[in-house]
C-alpha positions as CSV (number, residue, x, y, z in Angstrom):
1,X,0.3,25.1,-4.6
2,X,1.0,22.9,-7.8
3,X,-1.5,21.7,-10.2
4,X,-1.9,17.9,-9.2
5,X,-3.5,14.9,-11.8
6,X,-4.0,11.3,-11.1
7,X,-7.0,9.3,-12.2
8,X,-7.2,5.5,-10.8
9,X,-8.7,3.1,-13.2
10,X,-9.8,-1.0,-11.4
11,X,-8.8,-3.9,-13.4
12,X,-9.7,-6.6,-11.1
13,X,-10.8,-6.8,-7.4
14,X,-7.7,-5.8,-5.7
15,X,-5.7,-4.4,-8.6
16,X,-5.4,-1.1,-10.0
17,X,-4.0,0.8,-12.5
18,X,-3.3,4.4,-11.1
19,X,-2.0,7.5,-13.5
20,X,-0.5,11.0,-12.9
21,X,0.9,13.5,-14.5
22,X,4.6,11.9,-12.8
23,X,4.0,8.4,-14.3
24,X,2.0,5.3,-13.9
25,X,1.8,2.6,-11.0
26,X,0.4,-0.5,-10.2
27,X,-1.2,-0.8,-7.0
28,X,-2.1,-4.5,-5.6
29,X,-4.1,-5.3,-2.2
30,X,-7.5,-4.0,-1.0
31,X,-9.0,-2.0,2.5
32,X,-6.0,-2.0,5.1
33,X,-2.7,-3.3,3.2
34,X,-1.5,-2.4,-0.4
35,X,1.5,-2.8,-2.3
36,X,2.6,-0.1,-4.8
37,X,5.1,-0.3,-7.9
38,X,5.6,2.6,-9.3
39,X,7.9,4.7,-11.1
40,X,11.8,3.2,-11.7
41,X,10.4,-0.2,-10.0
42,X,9.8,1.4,-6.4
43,X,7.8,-0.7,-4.4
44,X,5.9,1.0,-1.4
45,X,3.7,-0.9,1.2
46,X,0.6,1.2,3.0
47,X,-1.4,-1.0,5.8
48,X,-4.2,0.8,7.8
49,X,-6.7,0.6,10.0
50,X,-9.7,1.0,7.6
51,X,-11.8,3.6,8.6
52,X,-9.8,5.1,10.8
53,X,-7.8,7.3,9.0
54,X,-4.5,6.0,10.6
55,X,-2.0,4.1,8.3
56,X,2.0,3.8,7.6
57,X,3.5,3.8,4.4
58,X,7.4,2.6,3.7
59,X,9.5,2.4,0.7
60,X,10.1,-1.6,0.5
61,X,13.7,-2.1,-0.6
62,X,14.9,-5.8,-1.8
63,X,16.1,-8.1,0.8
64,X,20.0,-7.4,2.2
65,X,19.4,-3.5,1.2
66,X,17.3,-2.1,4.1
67,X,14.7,-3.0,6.8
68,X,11.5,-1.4,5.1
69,X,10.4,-4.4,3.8
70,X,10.1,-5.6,7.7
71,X,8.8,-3.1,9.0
72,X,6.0,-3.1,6.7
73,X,5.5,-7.3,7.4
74,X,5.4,-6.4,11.1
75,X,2.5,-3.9,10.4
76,X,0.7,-6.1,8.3
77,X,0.5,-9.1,10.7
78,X,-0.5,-6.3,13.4
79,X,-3.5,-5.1,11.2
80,X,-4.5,-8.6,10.1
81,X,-4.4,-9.7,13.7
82,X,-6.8,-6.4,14.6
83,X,-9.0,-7.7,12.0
84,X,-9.1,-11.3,13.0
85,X,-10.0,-10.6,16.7
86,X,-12.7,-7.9,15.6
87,X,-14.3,-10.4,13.0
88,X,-14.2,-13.2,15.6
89,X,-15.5,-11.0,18.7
């Protein structure tokens, strides 16, 4: 097992700063969907049922060069549906 670092500093509601010893990223979005730009400009989407434990992550590639970027749409308006209907009922 490999020694691991990463410390996660808040700049704003919703945005943070997160550092390890592999780089530095930027992560944007709050409980159940984030967005993450990392190292070399990757971009990665997480959404989630918060509190559940359950969640997807995909690479997001720019549009014409894969379908991760749909994928990870798809899942969002899933989640934010979930959410609408529990808030609601």
């Amino acid at each position: 097992m490999g020694f691991r670092f990463r410390k996660t500093i808040s700049l704003i509601p919703g945005v943070r700063l997160n550092i390890s010893k592999s780089g530095v990223s930027a992560s944007v979005g709050g409980q159940g969907e984030t967005v993450n730009i990392g190292k070399g400009g990757r971009v990665r989407g997480t959404v989630g049922l918060p509190g559940s434990g359950i969640s997807y992550s995909d690479s997001i590639t720019p549009a014409g060069q894969g379908r991760g970027a749909y994928r990870v749409v798809a899942i969002v308006a899933a989640v934010a549906a979930y959410a609408l209907y529990r808030w609601l009922h």
